[in-house]
N, C-alpha and C positions, 0 to 999 in steps of 0.2 A: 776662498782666496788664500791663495799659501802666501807665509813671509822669506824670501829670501837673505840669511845671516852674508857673514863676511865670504861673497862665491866670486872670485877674479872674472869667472866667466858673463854674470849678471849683473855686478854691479853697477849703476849705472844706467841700466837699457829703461827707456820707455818706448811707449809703441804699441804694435801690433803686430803680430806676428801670423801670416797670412790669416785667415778665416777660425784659429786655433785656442790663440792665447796673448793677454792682453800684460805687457809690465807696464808698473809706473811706482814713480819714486816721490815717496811722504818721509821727510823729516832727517833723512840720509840712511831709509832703509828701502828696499825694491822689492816691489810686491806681484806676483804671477797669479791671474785668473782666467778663466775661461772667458773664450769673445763675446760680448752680448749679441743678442740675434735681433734683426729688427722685426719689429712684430706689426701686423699689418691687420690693425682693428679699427673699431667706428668707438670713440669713447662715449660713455656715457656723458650724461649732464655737469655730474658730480665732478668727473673724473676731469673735464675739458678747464672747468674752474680751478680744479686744483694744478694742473699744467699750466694754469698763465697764473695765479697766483704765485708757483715757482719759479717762472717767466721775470715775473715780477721784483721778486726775492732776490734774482741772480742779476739783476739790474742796477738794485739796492746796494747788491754787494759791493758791485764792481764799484761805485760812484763812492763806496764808502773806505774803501781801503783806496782810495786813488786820492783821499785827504789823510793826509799823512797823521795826525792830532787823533782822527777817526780811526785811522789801521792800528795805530801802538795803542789805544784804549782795548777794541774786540781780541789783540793780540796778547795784550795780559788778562786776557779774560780765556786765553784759548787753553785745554788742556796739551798735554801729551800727544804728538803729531796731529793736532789738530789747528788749522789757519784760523788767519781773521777772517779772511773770505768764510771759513765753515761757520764759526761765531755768528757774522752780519747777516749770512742766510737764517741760519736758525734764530736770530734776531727779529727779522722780515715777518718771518711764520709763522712766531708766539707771540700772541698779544700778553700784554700785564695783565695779573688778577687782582681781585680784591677781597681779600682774607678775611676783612672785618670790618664793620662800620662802629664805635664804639661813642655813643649817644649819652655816657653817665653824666660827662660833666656838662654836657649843654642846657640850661636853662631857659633859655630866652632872651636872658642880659646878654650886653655888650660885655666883653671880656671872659664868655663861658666859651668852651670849646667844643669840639667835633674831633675825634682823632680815627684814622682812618690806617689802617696795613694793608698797605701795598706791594706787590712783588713783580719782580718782571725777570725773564733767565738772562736777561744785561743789565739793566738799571731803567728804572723807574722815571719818567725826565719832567712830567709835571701832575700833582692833582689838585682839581679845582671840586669845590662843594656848591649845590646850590641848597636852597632851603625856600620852600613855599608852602602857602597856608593851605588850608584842605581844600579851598575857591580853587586852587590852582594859580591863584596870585604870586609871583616874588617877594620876598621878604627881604635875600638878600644871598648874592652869592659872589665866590673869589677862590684864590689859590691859596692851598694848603702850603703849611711849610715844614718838611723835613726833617725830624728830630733828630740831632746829633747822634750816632751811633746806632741809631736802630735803623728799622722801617716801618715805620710809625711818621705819619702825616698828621699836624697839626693844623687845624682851620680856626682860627678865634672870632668869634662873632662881631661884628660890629652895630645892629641892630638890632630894637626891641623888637620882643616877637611877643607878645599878650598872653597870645591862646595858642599852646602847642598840639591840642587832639587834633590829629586825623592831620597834622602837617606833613609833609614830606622831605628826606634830606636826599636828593641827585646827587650820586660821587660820580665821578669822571677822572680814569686815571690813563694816561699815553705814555707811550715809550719813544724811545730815538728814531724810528722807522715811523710812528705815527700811528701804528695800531693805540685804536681807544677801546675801551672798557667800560663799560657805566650799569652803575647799581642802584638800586634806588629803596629805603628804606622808613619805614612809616615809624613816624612818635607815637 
C-alpha cells in the first residue's frame, strides 16, 4: 500500500478506481493500493469461526463508539492514525490474561490476601477469586480490587479456611467486551 504525501491531484479521493486501485483516507493522509479480488472458497471450520467472531467484533465496535464516554476512552487509547473503532475491534478479539496468581500472603485467615496480575490490551474491567477445599466445596469467593497504580488485583479473604492442602484458588478476569479468562491454581 503506497502513502500519498501533500499531491493536489489525490488528496482527498477515496474509492475505487475501476477494477485497479483502491484510495482511502486515515488521519488526513490518502493511501493507494491494489483492488482486493474476491476470492471464491469453502472455509474451513476454523476459518468460518473466525469470520463471525470478527462479525462480531465489528458489531461491538460500532455499538461502542456510537456511546460517546465509550468512543473518547478506546480514542485515547488509540495510536498514530489509528480509530477507536480499530482500538473496540482489537478490544472484541483479545481476551485479558493472567500473568500471575501470587498465593504468599494467603493463609487461611480472614484479612490474608490473594493478589493477582492482570492485563488486558484496553483495561481490565473486573477479577473475581474463588477459593475451595480439595472436596470441591466453596470456601468462599468475591471480587478482587485494583491496587492503585499498578495491576495488581487484590482479593482479601473473608473466611476461615482450616486446611489449605490440595485447595484450589479460581481467578476469573473480564474485559469491557466480556471476553473471560480463568485460571485456576492449586495451594
Amino acid at each position: 500500500m503506497a502513502k500519498v504525501g501533500d499531491n493536489i491531484v489525490t488528496t482527498g479521493l477515496s474509492g475505487k478506481l475501476g477494477n485497479l486501485i483502491v484510495f482511502r483516507n486515515r488521519g488526513g493522509q490518502t493511501y493507494v493500493a491494489k483492488a482486493p479480488k474476491k476470492k471464491v472458497t469453502e472455509w474451513s471450520e476454523a476459518q468460518e469461526q473466525h469470520r463471525v467472531k470478527f462479525q462480531e467484533a465489528v458489531l461491538y465496535a460500532k455499538n461502542a463508539i456510537a456511546n460517546e464516554a465509550t468512543k473518547a476512552a478506546y480514542k485515547a487509547s488509540a495510536k498514530e492514525n489509528e480509530s477507536a473503532y480499530n482500538v473496540a475491534v482489537a478490544d472484541f478479539l483479545n481476551a485479558p490474561g493472567i500473568n500471575e496468581i501470587d498465593l504468599s500472603h494467603y493463609t487461611g485467615q480472614p484479612d490474608s490476601y490473594i493478589q493477582v496480575r492482570a492485563v488486558d490490551d484496553f483495561e481490565v474491567k473486573e477479577v473475581t477469586v474463588a477459593i475451595q477445599n480439595s472436596d470441591g466445596t466453596a470456601v468462599e469467593s468475591g471480587s478482587a480490587i485494583l491496587q492503585a497504580g499498578s495491576i495488581w488485583w487484590r482479593y482479601t479473604a473473608t473466611a476461615s479456611n482450616e486446611s489449605l492442602e490440595g485447595d484450589k484458588i479460581i481467578v476469573r478476569v473480564s474485559d469491557i467486551p466480556g471476553n473471560l479468562t480463568e485460571k485456576e491454581k492449586e495451594i
